[in-house]
Every structure is written in C-alpha cells, then in structure tokens.
C-alpha positions, 0 to 999 in steps of 0.5 A, spaced: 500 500 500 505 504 501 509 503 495 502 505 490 501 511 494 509 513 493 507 512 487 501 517 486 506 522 489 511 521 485 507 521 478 503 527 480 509 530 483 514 529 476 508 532 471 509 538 475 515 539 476 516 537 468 511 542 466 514 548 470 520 546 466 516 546 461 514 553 464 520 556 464 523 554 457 517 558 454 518 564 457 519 570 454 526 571 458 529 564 456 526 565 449 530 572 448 536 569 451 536 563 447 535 568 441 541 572 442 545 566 445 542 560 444 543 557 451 537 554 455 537 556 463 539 550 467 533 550 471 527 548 465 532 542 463 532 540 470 525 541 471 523 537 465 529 532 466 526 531 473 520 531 473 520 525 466 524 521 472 519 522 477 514 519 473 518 513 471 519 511 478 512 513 480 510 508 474 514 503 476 512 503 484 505 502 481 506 496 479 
C-alpha cells in the first residue's frame, strides 16, 4: 500500500515539476536569451529532466 501511494506522489509530483520546466523554457526571458545566445537556463532542463524521472519511478512503484 505504501509503495502505490509513493507512487501517486511521485507521478503527480514529476508532471509538475516537468511542466514548470516546461514553464520556464517558454518564457519570454529564456526565449530572448536563447535568441541572442542560444543557451537554455539550467533550471527548465532540470525541471523537465526531473520531473520525466519522477514519473518513471512513480510508474514503476505502481506496479
């Protein structure tokens, strides 16, 4: 019972946190940065990556 509840928090968590990546990889100031330089801020890739993993894990504890 406990893994399936970890596993809810950790799917439900992981699409958050991937789509506040996805938040700041679209924002205005990351689209002028990418723009004039091309570097993408260190924090949507983070958000994005982490939230993919948490939701690979929360699948696999739901099983």
């Amino acid at each position: 019972m406990n893994n399936k509840i970890i596993g809810i928090v950790l799917v439900i968590a992981g699409i958050f946190l991937a789509l506040w990546g996805y938040n700041i990889y679209d924002s205005a100031s990351s689209q002028f940065t990418r723009a004039l330089s091309g570097d993408t801020p260190i924090e949507a890739w983070a958000g994005i990556a982490g939230g993919i993993i948490c939701v690979l894990i929360g699948i696999t504890k739901l099983k």
